[in-house]
N, CA, C and O atoms as CSV, one atom per row, in Angstrom:
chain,resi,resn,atom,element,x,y,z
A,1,UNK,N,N,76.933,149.667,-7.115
A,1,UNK,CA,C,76.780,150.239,-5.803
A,1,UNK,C,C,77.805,149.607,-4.866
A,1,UNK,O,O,78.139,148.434,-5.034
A,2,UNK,N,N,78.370,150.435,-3.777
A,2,UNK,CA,C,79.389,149.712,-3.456
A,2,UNK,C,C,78.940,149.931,-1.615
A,2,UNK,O,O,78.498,150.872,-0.956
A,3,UNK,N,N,79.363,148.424,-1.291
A,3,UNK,CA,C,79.005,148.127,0.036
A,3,UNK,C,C,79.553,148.743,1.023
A,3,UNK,O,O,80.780,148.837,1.045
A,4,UNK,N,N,78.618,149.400,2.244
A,4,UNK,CA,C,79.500,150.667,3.532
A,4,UNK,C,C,80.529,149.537,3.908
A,4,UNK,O,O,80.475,148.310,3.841
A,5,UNK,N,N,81.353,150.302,4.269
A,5,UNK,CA,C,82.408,149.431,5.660
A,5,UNK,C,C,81.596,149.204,6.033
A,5,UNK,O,O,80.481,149.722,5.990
A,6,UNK,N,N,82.270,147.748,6.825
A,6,UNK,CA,C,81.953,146.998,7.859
A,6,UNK,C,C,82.826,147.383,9.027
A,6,UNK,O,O,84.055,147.332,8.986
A,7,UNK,N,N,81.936,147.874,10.343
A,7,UNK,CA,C,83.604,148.587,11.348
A,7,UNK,C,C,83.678,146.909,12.468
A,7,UNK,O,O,82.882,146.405,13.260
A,8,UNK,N,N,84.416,146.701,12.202
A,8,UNK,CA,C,85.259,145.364,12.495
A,8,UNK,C,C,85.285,145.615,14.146
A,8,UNK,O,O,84.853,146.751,14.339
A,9,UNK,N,N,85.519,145.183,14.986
A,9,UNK,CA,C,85.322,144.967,16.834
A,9,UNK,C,C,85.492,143.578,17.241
A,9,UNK,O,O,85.201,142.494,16.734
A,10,UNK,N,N,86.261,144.096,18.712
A,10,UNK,CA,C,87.014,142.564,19.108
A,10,UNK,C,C,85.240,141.672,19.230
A,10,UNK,O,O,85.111,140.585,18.665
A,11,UNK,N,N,84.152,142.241,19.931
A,11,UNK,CA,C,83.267,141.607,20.028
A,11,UNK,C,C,82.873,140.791,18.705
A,11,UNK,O,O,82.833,139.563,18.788
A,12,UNK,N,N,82.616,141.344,17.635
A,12,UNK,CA,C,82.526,141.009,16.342
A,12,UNK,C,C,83.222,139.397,16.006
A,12,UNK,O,O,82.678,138.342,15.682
A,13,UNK,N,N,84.469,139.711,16.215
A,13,UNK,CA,C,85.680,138.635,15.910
A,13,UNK,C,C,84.964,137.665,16.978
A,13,UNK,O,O,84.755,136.516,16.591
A,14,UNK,N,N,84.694,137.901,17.863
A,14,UNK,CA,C,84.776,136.759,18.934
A,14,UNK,C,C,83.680,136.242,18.982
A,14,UNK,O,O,83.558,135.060,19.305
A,15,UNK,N,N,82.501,137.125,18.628
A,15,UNK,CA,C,81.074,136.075,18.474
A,15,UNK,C,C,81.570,135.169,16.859
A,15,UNK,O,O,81.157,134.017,16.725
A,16,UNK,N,N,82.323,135.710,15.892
A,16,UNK,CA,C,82.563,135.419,14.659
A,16,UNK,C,C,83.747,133.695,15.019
A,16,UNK,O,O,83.742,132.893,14.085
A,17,UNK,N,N,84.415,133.392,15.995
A,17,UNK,CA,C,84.868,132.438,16.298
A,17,UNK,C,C,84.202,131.407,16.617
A,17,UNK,O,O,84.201,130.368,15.957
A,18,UNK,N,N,83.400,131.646,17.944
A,18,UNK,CA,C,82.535,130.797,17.972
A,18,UNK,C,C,81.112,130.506,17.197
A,18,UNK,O,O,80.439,129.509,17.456
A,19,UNK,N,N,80.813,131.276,16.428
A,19,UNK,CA,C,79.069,131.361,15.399
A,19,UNK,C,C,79.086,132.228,14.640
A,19,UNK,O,O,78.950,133.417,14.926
A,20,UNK,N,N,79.293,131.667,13.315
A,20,UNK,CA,C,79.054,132.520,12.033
A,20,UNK,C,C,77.859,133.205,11.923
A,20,UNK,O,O,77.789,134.393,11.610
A,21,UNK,N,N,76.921,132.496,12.171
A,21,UNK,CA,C,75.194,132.765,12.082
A,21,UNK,C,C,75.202,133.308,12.895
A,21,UNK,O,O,74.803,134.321,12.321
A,22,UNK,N,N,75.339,133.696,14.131
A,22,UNK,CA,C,75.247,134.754,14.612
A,22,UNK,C,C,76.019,136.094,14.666
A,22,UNK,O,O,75.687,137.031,15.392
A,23,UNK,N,N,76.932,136.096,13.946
A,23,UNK,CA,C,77.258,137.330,13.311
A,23,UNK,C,C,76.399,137.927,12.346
A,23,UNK,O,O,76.167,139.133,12.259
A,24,UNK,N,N,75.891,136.935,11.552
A,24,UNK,CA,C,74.752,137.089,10.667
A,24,UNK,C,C,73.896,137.729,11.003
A,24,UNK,O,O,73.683,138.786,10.409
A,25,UNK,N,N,73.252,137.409,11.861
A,25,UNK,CA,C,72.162,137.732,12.646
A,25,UNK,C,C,72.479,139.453,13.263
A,25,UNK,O,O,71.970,140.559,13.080
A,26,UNK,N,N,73.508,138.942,13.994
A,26,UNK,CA,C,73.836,140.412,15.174
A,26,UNK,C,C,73.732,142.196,13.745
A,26,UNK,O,O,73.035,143.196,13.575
A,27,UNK,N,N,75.368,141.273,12.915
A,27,UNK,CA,C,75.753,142.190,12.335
A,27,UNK,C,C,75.644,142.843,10.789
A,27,UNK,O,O,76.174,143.885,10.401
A,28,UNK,N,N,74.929,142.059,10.143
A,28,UNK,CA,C,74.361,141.942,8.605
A,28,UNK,C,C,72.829,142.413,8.871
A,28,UNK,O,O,72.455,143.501,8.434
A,29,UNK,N,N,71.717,141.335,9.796
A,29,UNK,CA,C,70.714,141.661,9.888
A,29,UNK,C,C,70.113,142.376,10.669
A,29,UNK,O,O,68.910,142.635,10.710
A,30,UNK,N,N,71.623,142.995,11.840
A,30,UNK,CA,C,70.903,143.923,12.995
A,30,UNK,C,C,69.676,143.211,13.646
A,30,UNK,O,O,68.777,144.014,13.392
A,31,UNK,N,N,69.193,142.344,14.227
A,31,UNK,CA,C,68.747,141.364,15.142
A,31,UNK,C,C,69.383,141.283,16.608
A,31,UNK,O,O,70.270,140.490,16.923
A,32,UNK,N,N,68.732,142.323,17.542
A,32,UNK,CA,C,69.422,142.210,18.314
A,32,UNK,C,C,68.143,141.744,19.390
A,32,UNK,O,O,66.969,141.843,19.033
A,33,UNK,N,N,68.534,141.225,20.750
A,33,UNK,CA,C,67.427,140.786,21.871
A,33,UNK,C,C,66.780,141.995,22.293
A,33,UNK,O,O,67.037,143.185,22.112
A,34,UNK,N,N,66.052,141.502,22.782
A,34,UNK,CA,C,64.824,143.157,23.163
A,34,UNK,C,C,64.977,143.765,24.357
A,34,UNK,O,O,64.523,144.884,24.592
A,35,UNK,N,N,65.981,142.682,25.632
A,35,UNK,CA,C,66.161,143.528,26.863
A,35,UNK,C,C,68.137,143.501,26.090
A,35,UNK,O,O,68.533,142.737,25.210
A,36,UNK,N,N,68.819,144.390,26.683
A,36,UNK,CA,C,70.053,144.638,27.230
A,36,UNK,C,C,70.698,143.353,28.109
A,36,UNK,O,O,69.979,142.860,28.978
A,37,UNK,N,N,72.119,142.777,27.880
A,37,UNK,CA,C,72.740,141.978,28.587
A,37,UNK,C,C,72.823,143.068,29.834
A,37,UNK,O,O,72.920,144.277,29.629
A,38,UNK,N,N,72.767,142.437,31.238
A,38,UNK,CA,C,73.184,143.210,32.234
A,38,UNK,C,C,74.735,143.338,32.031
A,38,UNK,O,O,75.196,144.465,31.844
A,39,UNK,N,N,75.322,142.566,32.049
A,39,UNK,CA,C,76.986,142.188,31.633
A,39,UNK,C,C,77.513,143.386,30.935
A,39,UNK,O,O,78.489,144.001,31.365
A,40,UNK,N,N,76.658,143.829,29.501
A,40,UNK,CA,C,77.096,144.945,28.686
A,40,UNK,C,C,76.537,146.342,28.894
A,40,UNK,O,O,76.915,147.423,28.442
A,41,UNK,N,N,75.374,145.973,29.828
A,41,UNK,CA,C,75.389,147.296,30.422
A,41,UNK,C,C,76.164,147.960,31.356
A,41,UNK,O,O,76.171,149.175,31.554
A,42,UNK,N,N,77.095,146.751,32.165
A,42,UNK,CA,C,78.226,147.095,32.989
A,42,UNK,C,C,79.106,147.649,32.466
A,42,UNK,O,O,79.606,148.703,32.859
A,43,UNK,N,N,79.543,146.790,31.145
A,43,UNK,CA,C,80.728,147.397,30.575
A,43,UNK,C,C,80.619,148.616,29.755
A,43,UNK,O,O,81.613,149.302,29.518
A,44,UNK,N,N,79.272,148.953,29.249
A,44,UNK,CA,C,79.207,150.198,28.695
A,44,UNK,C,C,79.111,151.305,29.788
A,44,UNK,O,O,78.878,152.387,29.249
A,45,UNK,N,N,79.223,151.407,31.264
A,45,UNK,CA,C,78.909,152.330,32.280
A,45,UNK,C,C,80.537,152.552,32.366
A,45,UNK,O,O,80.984,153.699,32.379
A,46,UNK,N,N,81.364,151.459,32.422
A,46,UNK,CA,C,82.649,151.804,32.632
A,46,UNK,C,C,83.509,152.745,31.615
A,46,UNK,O,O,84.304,153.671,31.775
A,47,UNK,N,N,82.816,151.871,30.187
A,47,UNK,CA,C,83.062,152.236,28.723
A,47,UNK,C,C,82.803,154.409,29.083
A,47,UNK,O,O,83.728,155.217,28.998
A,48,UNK,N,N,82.094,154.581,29.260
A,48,UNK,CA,C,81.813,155.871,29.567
A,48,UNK,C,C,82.829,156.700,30.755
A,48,UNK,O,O,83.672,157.587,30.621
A,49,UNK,N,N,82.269,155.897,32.050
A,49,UNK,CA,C,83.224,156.996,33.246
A,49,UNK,C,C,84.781,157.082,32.058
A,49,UNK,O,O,85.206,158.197,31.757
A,50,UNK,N,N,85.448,155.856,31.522
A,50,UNK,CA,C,87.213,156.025,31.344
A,50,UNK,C,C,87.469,157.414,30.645
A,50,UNK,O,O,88.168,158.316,31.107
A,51,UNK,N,N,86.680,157.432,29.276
A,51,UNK,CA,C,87.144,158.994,28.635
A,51,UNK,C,C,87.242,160.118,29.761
A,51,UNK,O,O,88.320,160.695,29.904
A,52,UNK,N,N,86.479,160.350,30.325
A,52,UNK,CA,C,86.180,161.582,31.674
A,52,UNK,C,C,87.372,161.289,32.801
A,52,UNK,O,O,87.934,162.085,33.553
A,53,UNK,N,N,87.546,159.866,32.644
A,53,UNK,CA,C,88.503,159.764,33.706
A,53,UNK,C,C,90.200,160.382,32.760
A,53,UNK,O,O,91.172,160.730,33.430
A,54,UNK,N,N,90.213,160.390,32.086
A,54,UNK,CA,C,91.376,160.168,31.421
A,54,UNK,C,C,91.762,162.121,30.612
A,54,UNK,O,O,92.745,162.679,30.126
A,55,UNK,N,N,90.834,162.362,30.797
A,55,UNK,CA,C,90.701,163.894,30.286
A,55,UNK,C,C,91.417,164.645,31.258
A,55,UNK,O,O,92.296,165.455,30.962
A,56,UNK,N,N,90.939,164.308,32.758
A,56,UNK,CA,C,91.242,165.667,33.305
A,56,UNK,C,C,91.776,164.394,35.202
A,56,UNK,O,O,92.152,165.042,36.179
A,57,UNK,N,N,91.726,163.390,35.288
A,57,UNK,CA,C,91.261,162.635,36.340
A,57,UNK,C,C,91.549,163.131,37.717
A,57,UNK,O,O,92.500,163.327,38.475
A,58,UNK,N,N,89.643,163.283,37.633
A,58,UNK,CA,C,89.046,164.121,38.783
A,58,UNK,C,C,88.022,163.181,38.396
A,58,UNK,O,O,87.619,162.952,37.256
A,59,UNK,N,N,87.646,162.657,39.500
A,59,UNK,CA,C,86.842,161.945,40.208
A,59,UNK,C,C,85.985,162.557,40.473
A,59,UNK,O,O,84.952,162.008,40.088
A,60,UNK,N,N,85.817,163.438,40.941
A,60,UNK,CA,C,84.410,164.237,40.769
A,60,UNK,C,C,83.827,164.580,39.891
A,60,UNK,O,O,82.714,165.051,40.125
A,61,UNK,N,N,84.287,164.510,38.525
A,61,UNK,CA,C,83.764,164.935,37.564
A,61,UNK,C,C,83.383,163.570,37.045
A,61,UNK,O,O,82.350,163.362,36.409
A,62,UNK,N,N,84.317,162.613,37.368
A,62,UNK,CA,C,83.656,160.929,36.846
A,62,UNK,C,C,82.403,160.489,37.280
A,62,UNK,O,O,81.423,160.330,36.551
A,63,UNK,N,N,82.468,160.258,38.713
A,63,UNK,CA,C,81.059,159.960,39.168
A,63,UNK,C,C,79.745,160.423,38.453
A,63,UNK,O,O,78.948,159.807,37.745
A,64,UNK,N,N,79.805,161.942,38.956
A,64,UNK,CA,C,78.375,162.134,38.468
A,64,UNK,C,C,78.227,162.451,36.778
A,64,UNK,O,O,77.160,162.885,36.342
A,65,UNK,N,N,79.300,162.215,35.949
A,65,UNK,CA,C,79.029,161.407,34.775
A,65,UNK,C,C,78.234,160.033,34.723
A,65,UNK,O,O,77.262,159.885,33.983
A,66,UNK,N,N,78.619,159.241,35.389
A,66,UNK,CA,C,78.393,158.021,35.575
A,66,UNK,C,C,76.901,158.176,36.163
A,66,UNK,O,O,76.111,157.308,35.790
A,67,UNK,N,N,76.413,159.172,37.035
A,67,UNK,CA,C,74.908,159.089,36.839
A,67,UNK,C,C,74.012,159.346,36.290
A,67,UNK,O,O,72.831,159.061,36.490
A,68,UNK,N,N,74.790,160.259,35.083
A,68,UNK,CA,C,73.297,160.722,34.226
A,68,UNK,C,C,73.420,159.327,32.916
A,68,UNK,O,O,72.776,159.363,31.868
A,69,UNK,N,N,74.238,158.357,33.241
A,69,UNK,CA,C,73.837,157.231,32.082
A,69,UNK,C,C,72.787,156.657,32.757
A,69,UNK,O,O,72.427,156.704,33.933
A,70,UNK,N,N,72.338,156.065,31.702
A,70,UNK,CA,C,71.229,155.017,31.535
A,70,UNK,C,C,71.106,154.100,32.571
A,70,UNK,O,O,72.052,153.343,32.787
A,71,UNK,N,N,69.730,154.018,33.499
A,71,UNK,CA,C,70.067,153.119,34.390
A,71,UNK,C,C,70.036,151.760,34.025
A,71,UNK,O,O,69.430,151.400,33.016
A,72,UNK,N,N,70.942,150.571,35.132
A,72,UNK,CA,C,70.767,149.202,34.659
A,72,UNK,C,C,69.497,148.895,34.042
A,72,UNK,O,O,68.727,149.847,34.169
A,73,UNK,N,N,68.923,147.779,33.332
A,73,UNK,CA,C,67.892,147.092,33.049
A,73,UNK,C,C,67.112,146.540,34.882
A,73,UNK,O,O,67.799,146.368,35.888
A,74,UNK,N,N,65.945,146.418,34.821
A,74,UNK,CA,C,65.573,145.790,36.064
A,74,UNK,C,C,65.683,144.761,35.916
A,74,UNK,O,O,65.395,144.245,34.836
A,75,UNK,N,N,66.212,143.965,37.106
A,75,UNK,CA,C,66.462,142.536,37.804
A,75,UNK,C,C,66.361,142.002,39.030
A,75,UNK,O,O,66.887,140.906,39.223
A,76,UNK,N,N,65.756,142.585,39.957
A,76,UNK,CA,C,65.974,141.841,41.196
A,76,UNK,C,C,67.577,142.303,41.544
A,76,UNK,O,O,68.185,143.325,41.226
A,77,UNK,N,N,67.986,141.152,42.306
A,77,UNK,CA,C,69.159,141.534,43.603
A,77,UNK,C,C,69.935,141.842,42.509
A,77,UNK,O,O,70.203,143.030,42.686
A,78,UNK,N,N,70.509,141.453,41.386
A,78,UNK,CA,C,72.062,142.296,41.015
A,78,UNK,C,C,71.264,143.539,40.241
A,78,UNK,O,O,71.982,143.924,39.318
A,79,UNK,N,N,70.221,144.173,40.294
A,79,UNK,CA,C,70.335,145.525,39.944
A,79,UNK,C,C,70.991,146.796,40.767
A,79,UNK,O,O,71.156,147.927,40.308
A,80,UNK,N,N,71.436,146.186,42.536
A,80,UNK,CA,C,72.092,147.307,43.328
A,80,UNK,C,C,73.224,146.831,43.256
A,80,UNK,O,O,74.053,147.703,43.518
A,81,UNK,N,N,73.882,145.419,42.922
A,81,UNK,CA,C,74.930,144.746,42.854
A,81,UNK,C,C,75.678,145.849,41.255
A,81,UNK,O,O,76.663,146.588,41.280
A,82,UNK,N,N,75.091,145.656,40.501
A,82,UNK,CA,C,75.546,146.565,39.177
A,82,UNK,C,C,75.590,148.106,38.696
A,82,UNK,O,O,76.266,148.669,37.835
A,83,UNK,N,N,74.322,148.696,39.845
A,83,UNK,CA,C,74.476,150.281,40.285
A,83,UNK,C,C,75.580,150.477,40.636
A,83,UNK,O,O,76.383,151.123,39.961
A,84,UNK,N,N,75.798,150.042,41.581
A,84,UNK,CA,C,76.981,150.470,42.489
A,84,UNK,C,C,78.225,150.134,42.103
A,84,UNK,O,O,79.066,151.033,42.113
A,85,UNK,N,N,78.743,148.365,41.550
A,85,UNK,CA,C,80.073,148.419,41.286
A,85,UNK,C,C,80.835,148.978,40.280
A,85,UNK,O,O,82.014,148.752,40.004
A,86,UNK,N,N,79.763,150.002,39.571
A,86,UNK,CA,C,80.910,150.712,38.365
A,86,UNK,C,C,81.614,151.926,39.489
A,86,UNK,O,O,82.770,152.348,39.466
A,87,UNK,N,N,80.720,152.232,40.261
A,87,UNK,CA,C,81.138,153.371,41.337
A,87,UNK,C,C,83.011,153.340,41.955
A,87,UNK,O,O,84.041,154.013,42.001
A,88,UNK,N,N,82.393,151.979,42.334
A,88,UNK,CA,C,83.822,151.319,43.225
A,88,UNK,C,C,84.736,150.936,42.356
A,88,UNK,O,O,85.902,150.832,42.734
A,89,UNK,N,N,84.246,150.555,40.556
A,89,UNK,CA,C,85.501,150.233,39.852
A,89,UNK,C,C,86.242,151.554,39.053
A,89,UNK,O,O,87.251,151.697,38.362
A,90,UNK,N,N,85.632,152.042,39.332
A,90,UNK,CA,C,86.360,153.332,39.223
A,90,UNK,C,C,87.100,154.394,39.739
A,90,UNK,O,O,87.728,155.300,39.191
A,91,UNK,N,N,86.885,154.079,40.991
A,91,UNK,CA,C,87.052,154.696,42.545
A,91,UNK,C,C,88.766,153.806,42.234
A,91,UNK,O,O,89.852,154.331,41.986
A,92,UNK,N,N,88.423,152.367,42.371
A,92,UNK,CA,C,90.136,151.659,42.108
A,92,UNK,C,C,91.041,151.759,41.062
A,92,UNK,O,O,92.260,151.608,41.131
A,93,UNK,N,N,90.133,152.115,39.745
A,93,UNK,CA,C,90.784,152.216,38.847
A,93,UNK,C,C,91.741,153.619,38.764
A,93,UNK,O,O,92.838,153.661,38.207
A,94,UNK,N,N,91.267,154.430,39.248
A,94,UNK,CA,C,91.706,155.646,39.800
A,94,UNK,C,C,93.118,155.711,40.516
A,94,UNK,O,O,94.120,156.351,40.198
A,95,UNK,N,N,92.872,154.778,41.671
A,95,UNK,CA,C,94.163,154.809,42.664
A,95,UNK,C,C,95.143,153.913,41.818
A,95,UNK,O,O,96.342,154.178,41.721
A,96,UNK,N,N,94.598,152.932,41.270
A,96,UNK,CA,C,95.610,151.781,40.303
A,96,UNK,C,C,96.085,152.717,39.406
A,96,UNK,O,O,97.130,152.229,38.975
A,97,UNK,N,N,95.904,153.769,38.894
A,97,UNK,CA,C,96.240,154.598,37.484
A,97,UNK,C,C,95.990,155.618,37.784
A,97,UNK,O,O,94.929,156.047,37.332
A,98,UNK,N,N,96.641,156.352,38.502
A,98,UNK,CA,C,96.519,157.699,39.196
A,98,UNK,C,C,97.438,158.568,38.069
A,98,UNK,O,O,97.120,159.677,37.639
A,99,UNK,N,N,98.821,157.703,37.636
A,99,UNK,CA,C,99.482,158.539,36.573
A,99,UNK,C,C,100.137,157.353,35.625
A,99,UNK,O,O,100.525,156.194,35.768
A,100,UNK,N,N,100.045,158.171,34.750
A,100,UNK,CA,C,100.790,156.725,33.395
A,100,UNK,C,C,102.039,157.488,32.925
A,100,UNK,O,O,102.339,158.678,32.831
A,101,UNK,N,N,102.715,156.179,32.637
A,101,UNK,CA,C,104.212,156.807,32.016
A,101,UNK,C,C,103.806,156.937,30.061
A,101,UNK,O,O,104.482,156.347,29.218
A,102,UNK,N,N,102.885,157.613,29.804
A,102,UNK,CA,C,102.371,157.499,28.544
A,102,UNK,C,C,101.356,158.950,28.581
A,102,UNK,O,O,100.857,159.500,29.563
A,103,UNK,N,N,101.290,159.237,27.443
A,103,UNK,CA,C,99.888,160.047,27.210
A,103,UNK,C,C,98.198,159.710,26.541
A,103,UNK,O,O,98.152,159.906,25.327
A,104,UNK,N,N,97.354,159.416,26.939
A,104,UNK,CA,C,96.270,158.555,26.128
A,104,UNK,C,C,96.118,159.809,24.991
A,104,UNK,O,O,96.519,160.965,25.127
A,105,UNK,N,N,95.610,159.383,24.155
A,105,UNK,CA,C,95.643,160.357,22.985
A,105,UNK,C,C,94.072,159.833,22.631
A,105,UNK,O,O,93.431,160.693,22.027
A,106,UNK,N,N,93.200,158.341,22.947
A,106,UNK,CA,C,92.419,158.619,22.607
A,106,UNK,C,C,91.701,157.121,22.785
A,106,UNK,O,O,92.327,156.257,22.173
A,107,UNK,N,N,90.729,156.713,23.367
A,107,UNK,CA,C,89.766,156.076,23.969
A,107,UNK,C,C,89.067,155.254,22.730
A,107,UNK,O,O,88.586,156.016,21.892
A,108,UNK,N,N,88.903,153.787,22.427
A,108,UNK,CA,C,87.773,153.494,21.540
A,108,UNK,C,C,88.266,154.260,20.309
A,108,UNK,O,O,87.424,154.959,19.746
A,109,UNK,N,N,89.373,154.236,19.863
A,109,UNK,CA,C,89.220,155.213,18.286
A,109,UNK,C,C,89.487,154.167,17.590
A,109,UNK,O,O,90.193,153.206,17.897
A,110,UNK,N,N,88.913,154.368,16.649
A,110,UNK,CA,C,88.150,153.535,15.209
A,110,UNK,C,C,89.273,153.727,14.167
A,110,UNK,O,O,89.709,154.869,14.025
A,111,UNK,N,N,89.863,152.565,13.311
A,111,UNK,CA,C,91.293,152.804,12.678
A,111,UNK,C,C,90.514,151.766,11.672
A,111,UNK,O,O,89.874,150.741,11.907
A,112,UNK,N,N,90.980,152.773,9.898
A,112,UNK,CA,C,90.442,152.542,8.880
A,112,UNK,C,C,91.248,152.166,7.925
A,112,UNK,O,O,92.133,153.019,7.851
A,113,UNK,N,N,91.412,151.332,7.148
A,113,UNK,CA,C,92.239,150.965,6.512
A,113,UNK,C,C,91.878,150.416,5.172
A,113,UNK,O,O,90.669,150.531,4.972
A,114,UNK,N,N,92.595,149.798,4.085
A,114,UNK,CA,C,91.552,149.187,2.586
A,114,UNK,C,C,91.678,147.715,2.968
A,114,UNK,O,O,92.442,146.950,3.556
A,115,UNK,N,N,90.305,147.737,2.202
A,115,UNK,CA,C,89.582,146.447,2.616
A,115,UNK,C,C,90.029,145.473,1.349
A,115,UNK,O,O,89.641,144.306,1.300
């Protein structure tokens, strides 16, 4: 029987630098914590608006992408602190990258190779 890929990620590598066993844990035994990092729920809100931004970039069509995701985890004061700044980092990311001397061809794509 032959073992699935393993799909390899900078996160992967970098918990894999500092803690073997917890790669173990994360990525062999699927053991994951029971609430959501707020941290990675940030970055997965951004992780989302960029494709939409990068398709067509219209800002209007980003935003209210960005609201039908998943809301933060509850926390007290940084749950309006983390609503809101994907809003505004996108709002800048926008004016910072309004046009690229490049074409994106493709967001997060997964590159396979022999193991």
């Amino acid at each position: 029987m032959t073992a699935a890929p393993v799909v390899s990620t900078y996160s992967m590598w970098s918990l894999f630098r500092n803690c073997r066993k917890a790669v173990d844990w994360r990525y062999q035994q699927q053991l994951v914590p029971l609430q959501r990092d707020r941290n990675l729920h940030f970055g997965s809100l951004i992780h989302e608006c960029l494709p939409a931004w990068h398709q067509r970039r219209d800002l209007d069509e980003v935003l209210p992408h960005r609201q039908a995701l998943p809301q933060p985890p509850p926390g007290g004061d940084n749950q309006c602190r983390i609503g809101t700044s994907p809003i505004a980092m996108m709002k800048a990311y926008a004016v910072q990258y309004a046009t690229e001397g490049f074409e994106v061809i493709a967001l997060e794509k997964n590159f396979e190779g022999p193991s």
